[in-house]
C-alpha positions in Angstrom: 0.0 0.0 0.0 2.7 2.5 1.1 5.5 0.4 -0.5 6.0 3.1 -3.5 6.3 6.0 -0.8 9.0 4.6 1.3 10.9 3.6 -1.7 11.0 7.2 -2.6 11.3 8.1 0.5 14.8 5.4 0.6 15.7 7.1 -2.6 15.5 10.7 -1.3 17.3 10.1 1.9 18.9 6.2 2.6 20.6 5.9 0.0 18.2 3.5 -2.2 17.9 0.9 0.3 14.6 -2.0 0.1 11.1 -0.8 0.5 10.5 -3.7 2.6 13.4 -2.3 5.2 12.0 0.8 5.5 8.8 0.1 6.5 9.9 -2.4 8.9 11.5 0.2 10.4 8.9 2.9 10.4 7.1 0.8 12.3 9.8 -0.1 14.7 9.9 3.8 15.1 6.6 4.3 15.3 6.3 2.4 17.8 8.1 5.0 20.4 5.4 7.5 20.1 3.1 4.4 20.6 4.6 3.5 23.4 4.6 6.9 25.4 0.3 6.8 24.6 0.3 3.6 26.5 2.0 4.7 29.5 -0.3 7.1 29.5 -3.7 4.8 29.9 -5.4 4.4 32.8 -3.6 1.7 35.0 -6.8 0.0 36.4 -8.1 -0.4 32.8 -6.4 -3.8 31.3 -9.0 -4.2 28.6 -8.1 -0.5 27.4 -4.1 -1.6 27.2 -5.3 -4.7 25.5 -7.6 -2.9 22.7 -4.9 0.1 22.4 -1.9 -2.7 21.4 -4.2 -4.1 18.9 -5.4 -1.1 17.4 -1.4 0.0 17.4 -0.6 -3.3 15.4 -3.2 -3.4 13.1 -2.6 0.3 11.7 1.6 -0.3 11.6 0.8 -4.3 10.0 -1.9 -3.0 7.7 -1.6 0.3 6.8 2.3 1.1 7.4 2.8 -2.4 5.8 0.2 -3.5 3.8 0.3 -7.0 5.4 -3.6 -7.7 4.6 -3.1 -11.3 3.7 -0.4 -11.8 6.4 -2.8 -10.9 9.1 -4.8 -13.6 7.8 -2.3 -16.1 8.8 -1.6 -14.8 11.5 -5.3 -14.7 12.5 -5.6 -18.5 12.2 -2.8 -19.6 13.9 -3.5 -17.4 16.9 -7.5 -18.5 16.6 -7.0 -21.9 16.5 -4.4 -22.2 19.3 -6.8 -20.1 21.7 -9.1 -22.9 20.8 -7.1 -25.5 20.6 -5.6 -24.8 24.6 -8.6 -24.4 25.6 -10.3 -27.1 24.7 -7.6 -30.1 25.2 -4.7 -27.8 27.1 -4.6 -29.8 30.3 -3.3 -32.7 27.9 0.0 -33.4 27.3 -1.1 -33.1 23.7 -2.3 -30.1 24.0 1.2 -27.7 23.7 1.9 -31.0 21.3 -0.5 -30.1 18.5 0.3 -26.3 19.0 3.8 -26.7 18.3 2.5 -29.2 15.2 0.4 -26.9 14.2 1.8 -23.7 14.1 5.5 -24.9 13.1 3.8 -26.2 9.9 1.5 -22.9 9.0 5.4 -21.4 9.3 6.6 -24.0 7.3 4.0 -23.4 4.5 5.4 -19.4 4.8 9.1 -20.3 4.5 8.1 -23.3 1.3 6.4 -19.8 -0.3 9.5 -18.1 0.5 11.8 -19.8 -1.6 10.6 -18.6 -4.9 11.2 -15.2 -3.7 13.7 -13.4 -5.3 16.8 -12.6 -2.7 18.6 -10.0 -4.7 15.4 -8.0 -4.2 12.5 -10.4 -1.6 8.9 -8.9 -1.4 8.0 -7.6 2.2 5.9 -10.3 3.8 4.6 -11.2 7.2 7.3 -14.8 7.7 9.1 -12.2 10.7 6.2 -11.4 12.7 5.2 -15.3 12.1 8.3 -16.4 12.9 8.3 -14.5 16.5 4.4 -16.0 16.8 5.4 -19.2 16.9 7.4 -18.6 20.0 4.3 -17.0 22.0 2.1 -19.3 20.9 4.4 -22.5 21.3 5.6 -20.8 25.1 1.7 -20.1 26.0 0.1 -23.6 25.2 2.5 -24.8 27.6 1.9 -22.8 30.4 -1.2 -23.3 30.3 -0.2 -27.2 30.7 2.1 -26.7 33.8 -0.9 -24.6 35.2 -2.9 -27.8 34.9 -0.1 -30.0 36.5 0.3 -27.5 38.9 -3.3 -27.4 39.8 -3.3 -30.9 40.4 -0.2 -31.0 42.7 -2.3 -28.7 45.0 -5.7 -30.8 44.4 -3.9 -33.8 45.4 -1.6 -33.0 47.6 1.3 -34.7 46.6 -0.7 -38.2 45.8 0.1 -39.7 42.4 -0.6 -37.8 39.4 -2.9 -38.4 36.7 -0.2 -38.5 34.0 2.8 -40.0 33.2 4.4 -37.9 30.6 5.4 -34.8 33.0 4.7 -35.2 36.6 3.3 -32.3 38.1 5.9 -32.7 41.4 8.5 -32.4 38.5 7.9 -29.1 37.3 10.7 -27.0 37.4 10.6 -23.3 39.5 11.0 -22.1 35.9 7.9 -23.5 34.6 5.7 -22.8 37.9 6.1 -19.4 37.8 5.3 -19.1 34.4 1.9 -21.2 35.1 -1.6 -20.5 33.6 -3.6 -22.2 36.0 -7.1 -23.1 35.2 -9.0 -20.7 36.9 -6.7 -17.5 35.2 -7.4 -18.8 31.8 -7.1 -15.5 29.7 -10.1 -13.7 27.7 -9.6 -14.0 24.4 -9.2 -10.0 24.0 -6.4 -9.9 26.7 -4.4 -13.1 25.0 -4.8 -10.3 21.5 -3.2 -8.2 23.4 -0.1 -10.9 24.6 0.1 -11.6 20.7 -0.5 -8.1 19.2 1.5 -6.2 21.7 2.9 -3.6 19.2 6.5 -3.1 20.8 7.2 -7.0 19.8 5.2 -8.2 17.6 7.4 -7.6 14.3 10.6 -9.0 15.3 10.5 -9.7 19.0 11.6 -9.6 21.7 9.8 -12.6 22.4 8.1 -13.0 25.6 6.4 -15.2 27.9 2.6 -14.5 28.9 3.1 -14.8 32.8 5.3 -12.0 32.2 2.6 -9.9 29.8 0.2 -10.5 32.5 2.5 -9.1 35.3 3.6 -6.1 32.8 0.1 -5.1 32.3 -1.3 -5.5 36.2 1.7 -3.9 36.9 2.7 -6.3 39.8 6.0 -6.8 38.2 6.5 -2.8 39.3 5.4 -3.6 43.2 8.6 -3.4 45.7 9.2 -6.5 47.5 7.9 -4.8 51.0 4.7 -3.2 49.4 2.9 -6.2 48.0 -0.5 -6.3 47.4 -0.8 -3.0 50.0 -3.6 -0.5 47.6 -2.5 2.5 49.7 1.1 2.1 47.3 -0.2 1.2 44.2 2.6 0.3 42.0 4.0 3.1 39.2 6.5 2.2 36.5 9.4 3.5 37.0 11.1 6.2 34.6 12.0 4.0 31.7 12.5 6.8 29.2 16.5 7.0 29.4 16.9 3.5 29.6 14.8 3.6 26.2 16.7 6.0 24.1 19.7 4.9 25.1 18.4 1.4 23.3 17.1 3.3 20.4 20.8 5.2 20.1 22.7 2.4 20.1 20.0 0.6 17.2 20.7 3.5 15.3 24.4 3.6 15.5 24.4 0.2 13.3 22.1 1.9 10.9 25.0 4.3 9.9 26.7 0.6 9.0 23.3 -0.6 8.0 23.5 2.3 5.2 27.4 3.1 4.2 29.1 0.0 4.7 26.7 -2.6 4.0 26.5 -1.4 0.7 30.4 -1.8 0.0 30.4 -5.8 1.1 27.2 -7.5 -0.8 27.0 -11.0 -0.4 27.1 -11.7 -3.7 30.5 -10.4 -4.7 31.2 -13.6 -3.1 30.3 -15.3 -5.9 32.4 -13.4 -8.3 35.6 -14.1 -10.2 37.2 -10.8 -9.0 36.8 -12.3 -5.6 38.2 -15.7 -6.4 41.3 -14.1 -7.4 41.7 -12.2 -4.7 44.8 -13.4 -2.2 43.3 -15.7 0.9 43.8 -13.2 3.5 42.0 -10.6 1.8 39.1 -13.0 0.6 38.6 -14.0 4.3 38.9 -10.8 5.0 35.8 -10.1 2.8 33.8 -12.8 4.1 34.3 -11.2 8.0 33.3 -7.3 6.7 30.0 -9.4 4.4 28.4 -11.0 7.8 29.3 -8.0 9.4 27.4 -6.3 7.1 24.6 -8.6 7.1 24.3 -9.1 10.8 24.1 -5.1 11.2 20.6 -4.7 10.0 19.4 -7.4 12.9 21.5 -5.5 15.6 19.4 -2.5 14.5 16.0 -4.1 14.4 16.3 -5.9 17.8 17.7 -3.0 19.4 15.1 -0.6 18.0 12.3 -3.0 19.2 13.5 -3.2 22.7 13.4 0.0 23.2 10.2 0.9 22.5 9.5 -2.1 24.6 11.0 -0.6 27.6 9.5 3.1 27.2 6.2 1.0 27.5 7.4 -0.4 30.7 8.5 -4.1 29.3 11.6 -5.1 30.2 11.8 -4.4 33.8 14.4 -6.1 36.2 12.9 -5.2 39.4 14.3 -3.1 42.4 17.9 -3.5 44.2 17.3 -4.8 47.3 20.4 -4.8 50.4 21.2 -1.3 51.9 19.1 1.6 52.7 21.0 3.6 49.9 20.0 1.1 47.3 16.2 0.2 48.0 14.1 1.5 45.4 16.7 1.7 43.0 15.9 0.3 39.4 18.3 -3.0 38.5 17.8 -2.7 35.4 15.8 -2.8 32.0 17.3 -6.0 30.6 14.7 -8.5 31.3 14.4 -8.4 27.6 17.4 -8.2 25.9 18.0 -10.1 22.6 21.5 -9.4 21.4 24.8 -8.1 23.1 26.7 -6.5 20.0 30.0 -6.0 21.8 29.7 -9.2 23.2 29.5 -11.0 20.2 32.0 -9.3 18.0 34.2 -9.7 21.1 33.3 -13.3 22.0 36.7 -16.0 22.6 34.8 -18.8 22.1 31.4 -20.0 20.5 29.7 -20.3 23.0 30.1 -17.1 24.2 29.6 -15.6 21.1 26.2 -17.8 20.6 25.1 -16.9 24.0 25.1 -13.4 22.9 22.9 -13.7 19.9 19.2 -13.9 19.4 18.8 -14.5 23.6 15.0 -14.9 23.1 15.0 -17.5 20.6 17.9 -19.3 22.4 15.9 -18.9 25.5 12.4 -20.5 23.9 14.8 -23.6 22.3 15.9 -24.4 25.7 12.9 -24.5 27.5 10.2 -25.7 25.3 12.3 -28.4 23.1 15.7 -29.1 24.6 14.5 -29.6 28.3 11.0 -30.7 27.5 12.4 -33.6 25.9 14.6 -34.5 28.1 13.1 -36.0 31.6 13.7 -34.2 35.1 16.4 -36.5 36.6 18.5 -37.3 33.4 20.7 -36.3 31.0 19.9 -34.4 27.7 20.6 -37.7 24.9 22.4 -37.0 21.4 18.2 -37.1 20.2 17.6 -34.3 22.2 20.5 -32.0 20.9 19.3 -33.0 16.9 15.7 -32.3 17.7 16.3 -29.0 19.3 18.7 -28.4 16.2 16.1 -29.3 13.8 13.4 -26.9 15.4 15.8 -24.4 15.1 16.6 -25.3 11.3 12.7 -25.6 10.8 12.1 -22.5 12.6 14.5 -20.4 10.4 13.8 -22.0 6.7 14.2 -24.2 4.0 17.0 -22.5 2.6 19.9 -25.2 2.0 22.2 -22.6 3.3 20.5 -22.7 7.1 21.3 -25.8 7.2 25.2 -25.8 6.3 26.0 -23.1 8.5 24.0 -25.0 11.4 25.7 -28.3 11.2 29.2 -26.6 10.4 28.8 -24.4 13.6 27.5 -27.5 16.0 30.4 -29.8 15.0 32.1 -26.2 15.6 30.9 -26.2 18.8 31.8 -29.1 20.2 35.6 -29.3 19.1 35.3 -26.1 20.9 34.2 -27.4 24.0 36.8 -30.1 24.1 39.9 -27.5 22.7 38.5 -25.0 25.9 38.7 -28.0 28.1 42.6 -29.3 27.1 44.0 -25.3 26.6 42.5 -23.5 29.4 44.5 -25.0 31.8 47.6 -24.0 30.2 47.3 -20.3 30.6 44.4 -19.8 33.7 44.4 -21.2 36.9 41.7 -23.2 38.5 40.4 -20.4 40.4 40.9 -18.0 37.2 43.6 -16.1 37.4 46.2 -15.9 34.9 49.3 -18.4 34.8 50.9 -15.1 33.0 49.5 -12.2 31.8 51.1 -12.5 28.6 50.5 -15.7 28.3 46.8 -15.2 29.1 46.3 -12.2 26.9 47.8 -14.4 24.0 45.1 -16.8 24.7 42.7 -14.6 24.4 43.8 -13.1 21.4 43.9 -16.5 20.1 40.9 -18.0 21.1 38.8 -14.3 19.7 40.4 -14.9 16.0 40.1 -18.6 15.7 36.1 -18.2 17.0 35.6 -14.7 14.8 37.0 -16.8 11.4 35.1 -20.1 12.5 32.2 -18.6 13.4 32.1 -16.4 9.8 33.6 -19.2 7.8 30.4 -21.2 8.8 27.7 -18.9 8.5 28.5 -17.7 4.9 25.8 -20.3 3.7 23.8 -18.2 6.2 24.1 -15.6 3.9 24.4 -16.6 0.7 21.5 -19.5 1.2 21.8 -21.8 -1.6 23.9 -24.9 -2.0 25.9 -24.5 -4.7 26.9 -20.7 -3.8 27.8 -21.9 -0.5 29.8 -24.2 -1.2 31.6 -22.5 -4.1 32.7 -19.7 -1.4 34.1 -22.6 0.9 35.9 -24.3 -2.4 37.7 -21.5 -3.4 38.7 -20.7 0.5 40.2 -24.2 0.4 37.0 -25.5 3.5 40.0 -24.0 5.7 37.2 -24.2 8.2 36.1 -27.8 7.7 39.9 -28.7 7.5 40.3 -27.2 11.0 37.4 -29.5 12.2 39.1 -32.4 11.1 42.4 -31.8 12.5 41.5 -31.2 15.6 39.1 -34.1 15.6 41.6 -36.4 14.7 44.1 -34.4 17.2 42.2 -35.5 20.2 41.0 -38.5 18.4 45.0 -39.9 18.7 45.3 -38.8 22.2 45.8 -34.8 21.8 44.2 -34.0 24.9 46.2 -36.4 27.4 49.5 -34.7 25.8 48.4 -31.4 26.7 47.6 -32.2 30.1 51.3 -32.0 31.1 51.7 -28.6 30.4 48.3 -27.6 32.8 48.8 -25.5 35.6 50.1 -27.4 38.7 51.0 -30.7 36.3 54.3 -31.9 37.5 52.4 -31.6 41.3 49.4 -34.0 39.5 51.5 -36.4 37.6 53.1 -37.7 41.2 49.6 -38.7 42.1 48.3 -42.4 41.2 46.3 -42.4 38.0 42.9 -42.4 38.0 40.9 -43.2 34.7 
């Protein structure tokens, strides 16, 4: 609808760049102003904060947008999970089917995505389905743990009903972010969980416990004041916090619109490239996904801020000394990237830690730890069927699934290397053998993690088979080389070898061996 005006608009003043772009972030902007009108409701009127976040969505996905036929979908998957919870949601199957369900609608989005053109992809409503799935997926089973937990208290510790999770086995994690039965949601207010405008386009994800507290404001009440109606709860000033977040989404935009355009993914493909010297053509691989990954640190950053100025996000009050009480801890409850912690990271999983925390956050603790039992230990099965519900959840594109595999075969050499080098330069209780030893280490371990970690998402970027692997021909697999060395390294006995050069060795090897 507005598409030809904010390509003018890009023309006129960003430097040409996609439509689509552009009105994803107008929207992202749009949603500051936004935000300041809800803090500004009446606090004892939930239904009013429901109706204004999906009035706020529906003008920035329809008219800002033009997303008629996305709303559709995202309609029926929300319609039909609301029905389906409610109807067999104290079921095992109940979160089951959800996650069935809406996993294949997005799967049916990302099958329609591949005939897109990439060089130039039509704005469509895959992002704000993508982030759906993680509401949806998280609410369905709340809603089951409130119905375990119900029946814990009902029977008072006798034996359960059901086999597949016992309610005594529910983690603190999972009962505090309980539906229980009798605070089943109105199908407005769960609109407003879904539509809430500061998220809904591309995140940061949330669960509903925590929408619920957010908009009764109990998440605001001081530890001493609870439930006392002569204090009713205010949120605190969020406004600096806020802009600080929307400054530092902005700064990558500088990136997003000067230096992007001097690394595009495609050059990759070129002959010019292939003749370029390795150092220089790994070189341009680390400036491309730094290119690429700029436009997500601008997005995510963006949306959390307008998040916060509506009050999301809160960390609650310090609590120790009378100098600190009613001090804020912080508006982090929702962060989804740490920039400087990425680009600094010294090992993967450091540097995956940092990245897409929501996302992360929803794989852990709706697949990886709901298939594996209270009491044991997460199986090889678990770790692929978390991987593939991540692989699923991004795409079909060959490339996803390159870079995915490359980087968990990545990670766990990494863990093992960590495990046999550490000891070398840090101490058990971590302080440095040397501290030129240590700072070498750390040196070390940042470039060999920075070129892994790009080496293995180029088919990230360029997303088709061939062109991914073309890029990792003519760099010789250098990465995949790595992997195999290694490997075989510890494979032969690598790691017992190093071992007598740990910290404190000689003192070790007079001990008897142990296996």
């Amino acid at each position: 609808m507005l598409a030809p005006f904010f390509q003018s608009l890009s023309n006129r003043y960003l430097g040409g760049l996609p439509a689509d772009r552009v009105q994803v972030m107008a929207c992202l902007l749009l949603a500051y102003p936004l935000a300041h009108g809800f803090r500004r409701l009446p606090v004892d009127r939930p239904a009013l904060k429901h109706t204004f976040s999906l009035a706020a969505t529906a003008f920035l996905f329809l008219v800002v947008q033009g997303q008629w036929i996305g709303m559709v979908h995202i309609l029926a998957s929300t319609l039909a999970t609301y029905g389906l919870v409610s109807t067999i949601g104290s079921s095992v199957w109940g979160p089951r089917a959800v996650f069935i369900l809406t996993m294949a609608h997005l799967s049916l989005t990302h099958i329609h995505r591949l005939g897109y053109d990439i060089d130039n992809p039509p704005l469509d409503h895959s992002g704000a389905q993508m982030m759906l799935v993680i509401k949806l997926t998280s609410f369905a089973y709340s809603v089951y743990d409130g119905h375990c937990l119900a029946r814990e208290r009902r029977e008072n510790g006798a034996a359960t009903e059901q086999k597949a999770v016992q309610p005594s086995e529910l983690s603190a994690r999972q009962r505090s972010r309980a539906v229980l039965p009798g605070e089943w949601p109105s199908l407005l207010e769960f609109g407003g969980y879904v539509f809430f405008f500061g998220s809904f386009f591309v995140g940061p994800a949330f669960e509903f416990a925590d929408y619920r507290e957010f908009i009764s404001l109990r998440v605001f009440q001081p530890a001493g004041a609870q439930g006392n109606p002569a204090e009713p709860p205010v949120i605190p000033d969020s406004r600096p916090a806020a802009y600080r977040k929307l400054l530092s989404g902005l700064l990558p935009l500088l990136g997003v619109l000067f230096l992007a355009p001097q690394f595009p993914a495609r050059r990759l493909l070129s002959a010019q490239y292939a003749a370029l010297g390795l150092p220089t053509r790994i070189g341009y691989i680390l400036a491309t996904c730094f290119a690429t990954r700029l436009p997500f640190y601008v997005a995510w950053l963006t949306a959390e801020g307008s998040c916060i100025l509506a009050g999301l996000g809160f960390k609650g009050y310090i609590e120790g000394s009378a100098a600190d009480v009613g001090k804020v801890r912080g508006w982090n409850a929702l962060t989804n990237v740490h920039p400087l912690r990425y680009e600094t990271a010294q090992n993967i999983k450091e540097l995956l830690d940092a990245w897409n925390l929501a996302t992360n956050r929803w794989l852990k603790n709706y697949v990886y730890l709901r298939l594996t039992p209270p009491g044991t230990k997460p199986t090889l099965a678990t770790t692929l069927a978390t991987f593939l519900v991540s692989a699923l959840w991004h795409g079909f594109f060959p490339g996803y699934y390159l870079s995915f595999i490359t980087v968990a075969v990545m990670a766990s050499v990494a863990r093992t290397l960590r495990r046999s080098l550490r000891p070398i330069f840090v101490r058990p209780d971590g302080s440095s053998v040397t501290s030129g030893r240590r700072r070498a280490y750390d040196i070390a371990g940042w470039a060999i993690t920075t070129f892994s970690v790009h080496y293995a998402v180029t088919p990230f970027v360029l997303l088709y088979w061939h062109e991914s692997l073309y890029v990792w021909r003519v760099n010789y697999y250098l990465g995949h080389v790595g992997l195999v060395i290694f490997i075989l390294f510890f494979q032969l006995g690598g790691g017992r070898w190093l071992r007598q050069f740990h910290y404190g060795a000689p003192e070790m090897a007079t001990k008897p061996h142990q296996a």
